[in-house]
N, C-alpha and C positions, 0 to 999 in steps of 0.2 A: 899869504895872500897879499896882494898889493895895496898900497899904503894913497894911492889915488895920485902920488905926485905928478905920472905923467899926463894929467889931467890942468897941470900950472892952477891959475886964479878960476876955475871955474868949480874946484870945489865946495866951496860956500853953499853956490847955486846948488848945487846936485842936491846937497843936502837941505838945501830948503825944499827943495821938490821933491825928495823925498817924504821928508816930513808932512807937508803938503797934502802928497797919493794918501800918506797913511789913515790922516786924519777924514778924507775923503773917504778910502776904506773904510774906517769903523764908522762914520756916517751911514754910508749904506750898509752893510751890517745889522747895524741897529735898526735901521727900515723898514728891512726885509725882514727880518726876525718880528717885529711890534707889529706890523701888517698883516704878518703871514699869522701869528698868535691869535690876532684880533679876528680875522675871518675868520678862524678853528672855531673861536671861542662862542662867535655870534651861531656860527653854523649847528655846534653841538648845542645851545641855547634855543634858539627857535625852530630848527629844523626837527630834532630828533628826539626823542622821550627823554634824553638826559635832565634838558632840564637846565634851568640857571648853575646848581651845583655842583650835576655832571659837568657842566664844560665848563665852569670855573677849576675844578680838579684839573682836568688832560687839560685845559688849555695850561693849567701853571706846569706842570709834568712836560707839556712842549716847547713851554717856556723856557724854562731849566736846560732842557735839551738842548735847544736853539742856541742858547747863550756858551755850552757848554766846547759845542762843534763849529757856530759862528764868529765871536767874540772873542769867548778866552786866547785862543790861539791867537789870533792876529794880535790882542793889547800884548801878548810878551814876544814879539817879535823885537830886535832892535833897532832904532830907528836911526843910526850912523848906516852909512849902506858898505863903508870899510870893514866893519866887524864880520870876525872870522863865524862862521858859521851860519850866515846870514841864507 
């Protein structure tokens, strides 16, 4: 893979905006998962016979989930944008 040199002095940059997106990514990430959790959690709570418990349970079970398909993956991405496998 290539090493960015025909890129000259603007590698620095790349990689701060890289870094940058990434940080932004798990930003939103984290958003969207605590929002989307939080409306389950109210919804299964007031709306339906579960109950404070019941949707303390499935909202933590969506939780888990959320973090597992949102999150995890993107934090072990690497954040050089040269790396092979990227």
């Amino acid at each position: 893979m290539s090493s960015g040199s025909q890129f000259g002095d603007q590698t620095q940059d790349v990689l701060v905006h890289e870094k940058t997106y990434h940080a932004f990514s798990l930003l939103t990430r984290w958003a969207m998962l605590v929002i989307g959790d939080a409306v389950f959690f109210f919804t299964l709570w007031f709306a339906t016979p579960a109950g404070f418990w019941g949707g303390a349970a499935f909202g933590l079970v969506a939780f888990i989930a959320g973090y597992m398909v949102l999150v995890r993956h993107e934090e072990n991405q690497p954040l050089d944008v040269w790396v092979e496998g990227r």
